[in-house]
C-alpha positions, 0 to 999 in steps of 0.5 A: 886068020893072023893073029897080031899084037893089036887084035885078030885079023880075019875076013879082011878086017881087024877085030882089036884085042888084047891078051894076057899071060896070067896064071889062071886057076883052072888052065895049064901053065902058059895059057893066054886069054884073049879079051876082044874089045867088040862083039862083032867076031868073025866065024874063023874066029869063033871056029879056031878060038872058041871064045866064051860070052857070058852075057845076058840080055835078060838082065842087061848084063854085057861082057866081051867074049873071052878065049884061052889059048892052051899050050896044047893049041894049034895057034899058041905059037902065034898066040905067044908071039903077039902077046910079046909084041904086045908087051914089048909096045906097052913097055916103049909107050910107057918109056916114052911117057916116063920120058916126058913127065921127067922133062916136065918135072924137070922143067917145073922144078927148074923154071919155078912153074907153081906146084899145081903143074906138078900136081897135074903132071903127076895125075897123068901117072898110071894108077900103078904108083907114082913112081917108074919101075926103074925108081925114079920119082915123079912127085914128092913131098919136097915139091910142096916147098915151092908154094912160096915158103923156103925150104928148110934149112939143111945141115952141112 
């Protein structure tokens, strides 16, 4: 069993996944839970792991198992290093999406493309905000000026 930033490799396959480093209330500082996207785990897995299932057939209640890994466990080493690697892909994916949205913003303000291509850029944002981490904006206010009237006039 390997332990990867994309999810768990055990038997010969890839069961995805993706962890968290979030404080919980009821786990030691440190503990990462790991959320599997399918139901398909494989016996090492639920060996070492020991992910918990809440779901209920009953009442059609699903939800993917779920496994925390302590400081105290054995594969936290592996556990903490993908979760690093996972964090360390999210922040180049969103860098590269940061980059193309300022190319597009830069382009629809310069080219005079209509506002609605502005608009429609900045909905592909995450719904974390408008705006980037490192400040700089996508979408504001001023956009609105270019659907045909002037801007107003500035004080020098």
């Amino acid at each position: 069993m390997k332990i990867l930033w994309n999810g768990i490799k055990s038997e010969g396959r890839l069961v995805k996944a993706h962890y968290s480093g979030t404080e919980l209330r009821n786990h030691p500082a440190g503990t990462i839970s790991v959320y599997f996207r399918a139901f398909g785990l494989t016996p090492e897995i639920i060996q070492h792991l020991r992910p918990r299932d809440n779901s209920d057939a009953m009442t059609d209640y699903y939800e993917a198992p779920t496994a925390r890994v302590e400081p105290s466990h054995p594969l936290y080493a592996e556990a903490k290093r993908a979760l690093d690697e996972q964090n360390a892909h999210r922040a180049r994916m969103y860098a590269k999406r940061r980059e193309r949205m300022a190319a597009r913003m830069v382009a629809a303000r310069t080219l005079d493309y209509p506002a609605s291509t502005a608009r429609r850029a900045a909905r592909s944002l995450p719904a974390s905000g408008r705006h980037s981490p490192g400040g700089l904006f996508f979408f504001s206010s001023s956009s609105r000026r270019s659907r045909g009237r002037t801007p107003p006039a500035t004080k020098s």
